[in-house]
C-alpha positions as CSV (number, residue, x, y, z in Angstrom):
1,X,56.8,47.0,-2.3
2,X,57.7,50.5,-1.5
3,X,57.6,51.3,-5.2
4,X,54.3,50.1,-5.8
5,X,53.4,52.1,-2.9
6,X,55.1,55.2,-4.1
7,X,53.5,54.8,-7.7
8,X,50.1,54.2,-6.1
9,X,50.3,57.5,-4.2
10,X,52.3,59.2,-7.5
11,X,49.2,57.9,-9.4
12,X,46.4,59.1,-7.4
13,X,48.1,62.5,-6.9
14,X,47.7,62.9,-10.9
15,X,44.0,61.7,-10.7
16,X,43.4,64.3,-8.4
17,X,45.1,67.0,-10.9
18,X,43.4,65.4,-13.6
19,X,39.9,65.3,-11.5
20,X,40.5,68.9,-10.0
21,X,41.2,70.9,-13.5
22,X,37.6,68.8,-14.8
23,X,35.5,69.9,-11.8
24,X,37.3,73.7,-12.3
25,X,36.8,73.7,-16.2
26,X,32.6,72.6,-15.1
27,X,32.5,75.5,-12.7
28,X,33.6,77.8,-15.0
29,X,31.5,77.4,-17.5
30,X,28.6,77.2,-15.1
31,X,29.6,80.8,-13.7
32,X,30.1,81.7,-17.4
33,X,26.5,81.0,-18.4
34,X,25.0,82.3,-15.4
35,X,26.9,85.7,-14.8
36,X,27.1,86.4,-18.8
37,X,23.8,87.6,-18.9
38,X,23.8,90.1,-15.4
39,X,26.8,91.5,-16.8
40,X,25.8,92.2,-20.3
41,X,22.9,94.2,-18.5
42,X,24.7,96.0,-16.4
43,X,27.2,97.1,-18.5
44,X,25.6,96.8,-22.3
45,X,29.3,98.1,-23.7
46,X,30.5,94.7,-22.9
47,X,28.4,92.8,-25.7
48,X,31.0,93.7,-28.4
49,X,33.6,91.3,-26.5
50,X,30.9,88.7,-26.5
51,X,30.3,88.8,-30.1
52,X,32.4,85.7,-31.1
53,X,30.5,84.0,-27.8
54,X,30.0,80.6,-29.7
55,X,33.6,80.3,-30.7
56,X,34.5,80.9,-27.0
57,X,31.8,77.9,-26.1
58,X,33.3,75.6,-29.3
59,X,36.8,76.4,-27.5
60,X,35.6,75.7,-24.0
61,X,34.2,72.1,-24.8
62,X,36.7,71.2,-26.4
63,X,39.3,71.8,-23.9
64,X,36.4,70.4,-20.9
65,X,35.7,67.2,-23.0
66,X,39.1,65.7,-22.9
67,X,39.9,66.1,-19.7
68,X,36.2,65.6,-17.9
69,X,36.5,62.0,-20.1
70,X,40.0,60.8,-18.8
71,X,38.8,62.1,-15.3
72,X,35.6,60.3,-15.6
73,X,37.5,56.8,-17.2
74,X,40.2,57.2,-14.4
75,X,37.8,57.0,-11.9
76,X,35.5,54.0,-13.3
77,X,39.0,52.1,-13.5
78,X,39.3,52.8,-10.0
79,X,35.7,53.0,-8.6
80,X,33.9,50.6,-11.4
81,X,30.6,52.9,-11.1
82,X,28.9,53.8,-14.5
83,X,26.4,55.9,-12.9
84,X,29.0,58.6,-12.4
85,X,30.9,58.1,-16.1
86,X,26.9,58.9,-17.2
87,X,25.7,61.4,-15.3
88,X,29.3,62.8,-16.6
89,X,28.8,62.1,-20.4
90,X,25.4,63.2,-20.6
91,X,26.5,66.7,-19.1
92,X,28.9,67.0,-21.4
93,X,26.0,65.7,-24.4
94,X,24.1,68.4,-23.2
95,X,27.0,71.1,-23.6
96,X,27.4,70.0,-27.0
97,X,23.5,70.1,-27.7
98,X,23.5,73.8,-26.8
99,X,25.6,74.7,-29.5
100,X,23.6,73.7,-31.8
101,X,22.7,76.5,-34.1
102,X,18.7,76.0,-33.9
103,X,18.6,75.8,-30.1
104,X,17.7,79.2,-29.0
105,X,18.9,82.0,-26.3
106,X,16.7,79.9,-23.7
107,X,17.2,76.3,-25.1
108,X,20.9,77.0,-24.8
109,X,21.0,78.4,-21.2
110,X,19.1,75.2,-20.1
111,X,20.9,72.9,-22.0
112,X,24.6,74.9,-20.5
113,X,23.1,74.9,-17.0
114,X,21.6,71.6,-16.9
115,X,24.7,70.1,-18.5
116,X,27.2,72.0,-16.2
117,X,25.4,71.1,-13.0
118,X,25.1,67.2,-14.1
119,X,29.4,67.4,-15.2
120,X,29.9,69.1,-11.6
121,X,27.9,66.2,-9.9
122,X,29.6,63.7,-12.0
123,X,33.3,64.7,-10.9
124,X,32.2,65.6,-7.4
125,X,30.6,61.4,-7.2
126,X,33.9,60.8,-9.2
127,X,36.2,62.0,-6.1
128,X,34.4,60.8,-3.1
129,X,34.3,57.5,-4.9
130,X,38.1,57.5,-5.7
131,X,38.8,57.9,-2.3
């Protein structure tokens, strides 16, 4: 019995990992999207790092998608609430929609934003319901 307990608590304690490096991955490209643009006008010298900005984005979802998916089926295991799996997947749809070559400066930055604050709410419903 105190095995099962041990594993329980072992397992919940990688959840969380799992669940806290999603929500941190979200939050980064949500600052991303949103400061990029005040510091590319405050200092303009900057805009030659940003060049290869879409390989940075390609690079960022594909690191976010794995783990914001086992995050998000970890907790519908637990939780059993498809709501928060969706709210989940369509932010991360969305992410993948703005890369999209014929999206635009302004389609992008509402299709990151939008995506990013729907993957936040999804992990954030993901926890409290875990617990």
């Amino acid at each position: 019995m105190a095995l099962n307990r041990t594993s329980t608590g072992s397992s919940r304690a990688g959840i969380n990992v799992i669940e806290s490096a999603a929500i941190s991955g979200s939050l980064i490209c949500l600052l991303h999207c949103l400061a990029l643009p005040a510091l590319l006008l405050l200092l303009p010298g900057t805009m030659l790092l940003f060049a290869q900005s879409e390989a940075f984005h390609v690079v960022a979802l594909a690191l976010l998608a794995p783990s914001a998916g086992l995050a998000f089926w970890l907790g519908y295991r637990r939780h059993g609430s498809g709501h928060v799996a969706l709210a989940g997947g369509v932010g991360l749809l969305l992410l993948a929609l703005a890369l999209l070559p014929d999206v635009g400066e302004g389609g992008e930055l509402w299709l990151t934003v939008t995506g990013s604050v729907l993957l936040i709410a999804g992990h954030v419903a993901n926890w409290r319901l875990r617990r």
